[in-house]
C-alpha positions in Angstrom: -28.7 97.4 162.8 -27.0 97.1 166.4 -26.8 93.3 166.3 -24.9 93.7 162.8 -22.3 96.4 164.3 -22.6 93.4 167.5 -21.3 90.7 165.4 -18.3 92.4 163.8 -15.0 91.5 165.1 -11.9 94.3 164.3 -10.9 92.1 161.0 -14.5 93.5 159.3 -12.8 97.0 159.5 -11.1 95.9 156.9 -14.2 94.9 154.3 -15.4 95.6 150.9 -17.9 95.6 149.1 -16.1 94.8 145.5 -15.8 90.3 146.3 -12.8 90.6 144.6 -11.0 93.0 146.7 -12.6 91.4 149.8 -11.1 88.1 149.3 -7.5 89.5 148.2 -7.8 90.9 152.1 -8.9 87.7 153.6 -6.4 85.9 151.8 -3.8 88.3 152.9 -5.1 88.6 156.4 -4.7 84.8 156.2 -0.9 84.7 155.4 -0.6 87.4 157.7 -1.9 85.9 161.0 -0.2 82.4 160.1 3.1 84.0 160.1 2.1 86.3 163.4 1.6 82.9 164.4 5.0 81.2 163.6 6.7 84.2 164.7 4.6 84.4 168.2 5.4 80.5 168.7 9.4 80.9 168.2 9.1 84.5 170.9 10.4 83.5 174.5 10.4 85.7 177.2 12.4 85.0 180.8 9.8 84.2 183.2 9.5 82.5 186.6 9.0 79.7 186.7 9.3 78.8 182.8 9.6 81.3 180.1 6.7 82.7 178.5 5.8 82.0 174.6 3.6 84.2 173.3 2.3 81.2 170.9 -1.2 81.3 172.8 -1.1 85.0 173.0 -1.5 85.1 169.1 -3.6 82.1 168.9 -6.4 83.9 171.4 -5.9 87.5 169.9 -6.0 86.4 165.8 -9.2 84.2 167.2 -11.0 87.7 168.7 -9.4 89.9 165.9 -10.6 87.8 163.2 -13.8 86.0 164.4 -14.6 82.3 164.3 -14.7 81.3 160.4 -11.5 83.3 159.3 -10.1 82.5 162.5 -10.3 79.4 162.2 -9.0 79.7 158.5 -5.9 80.9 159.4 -5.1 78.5 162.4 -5.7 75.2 159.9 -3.2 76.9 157.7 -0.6 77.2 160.6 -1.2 73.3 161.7 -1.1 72.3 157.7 2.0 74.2 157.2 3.4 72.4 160.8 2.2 69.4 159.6 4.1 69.4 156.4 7.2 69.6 158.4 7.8 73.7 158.9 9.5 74.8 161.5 7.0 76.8 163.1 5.5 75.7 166.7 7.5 76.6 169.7 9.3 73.4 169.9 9.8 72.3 167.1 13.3 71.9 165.2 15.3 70.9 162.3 15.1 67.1 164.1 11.5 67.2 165.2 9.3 68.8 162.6 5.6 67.5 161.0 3.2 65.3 162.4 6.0 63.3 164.4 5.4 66.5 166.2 2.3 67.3 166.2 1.7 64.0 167.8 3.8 64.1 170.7 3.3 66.0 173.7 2.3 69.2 172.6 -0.7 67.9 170.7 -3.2 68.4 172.6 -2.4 72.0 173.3 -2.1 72.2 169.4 -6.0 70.9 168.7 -6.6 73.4 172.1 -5.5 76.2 169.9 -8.2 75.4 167.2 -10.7 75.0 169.6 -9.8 78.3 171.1 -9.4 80.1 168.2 -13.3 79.4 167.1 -14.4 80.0 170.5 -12.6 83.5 170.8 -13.8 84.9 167.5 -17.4 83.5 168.3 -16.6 85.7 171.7 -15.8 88.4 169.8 -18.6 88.0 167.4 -21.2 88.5 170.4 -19.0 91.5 171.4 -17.0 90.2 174.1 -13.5 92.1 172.9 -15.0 95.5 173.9 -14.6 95.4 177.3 -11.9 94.4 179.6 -14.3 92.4 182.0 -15.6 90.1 179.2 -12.2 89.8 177.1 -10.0 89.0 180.3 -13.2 86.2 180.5 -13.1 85.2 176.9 -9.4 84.6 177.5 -10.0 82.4 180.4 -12.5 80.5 178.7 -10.5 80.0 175.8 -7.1 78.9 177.8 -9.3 76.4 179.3 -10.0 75.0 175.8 -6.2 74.7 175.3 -5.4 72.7 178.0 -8.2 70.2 178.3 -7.4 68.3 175.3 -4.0 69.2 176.0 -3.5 67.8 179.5 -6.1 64.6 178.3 -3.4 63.9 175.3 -0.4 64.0 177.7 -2.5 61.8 180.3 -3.4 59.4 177.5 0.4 59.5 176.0 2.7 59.2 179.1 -0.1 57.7 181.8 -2.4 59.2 184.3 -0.1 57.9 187.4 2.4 60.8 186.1 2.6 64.2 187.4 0.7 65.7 184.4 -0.6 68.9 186.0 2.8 69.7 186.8 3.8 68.9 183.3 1.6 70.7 181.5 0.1 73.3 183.4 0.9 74.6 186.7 3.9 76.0 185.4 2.5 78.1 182.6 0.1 79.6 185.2 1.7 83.1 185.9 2.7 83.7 182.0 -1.1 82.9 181.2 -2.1 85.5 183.6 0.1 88.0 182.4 -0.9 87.0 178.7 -4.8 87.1 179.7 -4.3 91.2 181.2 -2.3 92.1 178.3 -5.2 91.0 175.8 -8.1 91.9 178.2 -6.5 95.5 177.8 -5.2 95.6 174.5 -8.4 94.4 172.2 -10.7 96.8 173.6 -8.3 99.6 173.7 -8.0 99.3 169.7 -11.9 99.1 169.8 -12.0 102.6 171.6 -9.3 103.8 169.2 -11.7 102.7 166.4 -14.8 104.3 167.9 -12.8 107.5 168.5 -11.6 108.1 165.1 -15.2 107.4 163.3 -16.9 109.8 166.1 
């Protein structure tokens, strides 16, 4: 009985017993964390030394919230709707839409986001989003899966003799940290909330 409370992530709140109704909420929970996404991507705040996007923010959090399979789900739907030329990563544009896109030099960081987004919810499956300690470690772990295959793609695009870590990472640095407390504090906070209103 514990391991099955263990292995519910805060999107099982939200279950049924009647299929029917079940997969009406996955479907919408679907639709609703792909446009959380596209919304997220589009958000900048002003930061030193860039601005922040909260696209990985969402990514991470809809991973933990939902757990790995719906996650994951939902974050194929946001790269198929991307992919069919929808305006919704955080650089894309009327003039650079769809896979032209997705190929360039955000791609990496876009197959990161999958990657992340199964390896949160399977995180948050083994009850990592309940404390602050192991979310803020889950969130480490699963910016580190963005930008491996992120920074690899941009070394394998533009060369390795190019100053890729200052490219692609060192400047997002600070907004990742800020992003990584804000989720290590807000996903087990709703947990407590959740505890607090069945006790």
């Amino acid at each position: 009985m514990e391991n099955t409370i263990q292995n519910r992530v805060l999107s099982d709140l939200l279950s049924s017993e009647n299929k029917l109704t079940q997969g009406a909420r996955q479907v919408m929970m679907v639709a609703a964390g792909i446009l959380l996404l596209a919304v997220a991507a589009k958000i900048k705040v002003p930061m030193w030394p860039v601005p922040i996007t909260m696209g990985t923010f969402a990514v991470l959090t809809i991973g933990a919230a939902y757990g790995a399979r719906l996650g994951l789900v939902t974050i194929l739907g946001y790269m198929l709707l991307g992919a069919l030329g929808m305006d919704v990563f955080a650089g894309s544009s009327a003039e650079a839409t769809g896979l032209t896109y997705m190929m360039g030099g955000t791609g990496g960081y876009l197959v990161g986001y999958v990657l992340a987004t199964v390896i949160l919810g399977l995180l948050a499956q083994r009850g990592w989003d309940r404390s602050i300690g192991w979310m803020a470690l889950a969130m480490l772990i699963g910016n580190v899966a963005i930008y491996l295959p992120g920074l690899a793609w941009l070394g394998q695009l533009y060369g390795w003799d190019q100053p890729i870590l200052q490219w692609g990472l060192t400047p997002f640095l600070v907004g990742d940290a800020i992003k990584l407390a804000l989720a290590a504090v807000m996903l087990p906070a709703v947990w407590k909330l959740v505890d607090r209103a069945r006790g």
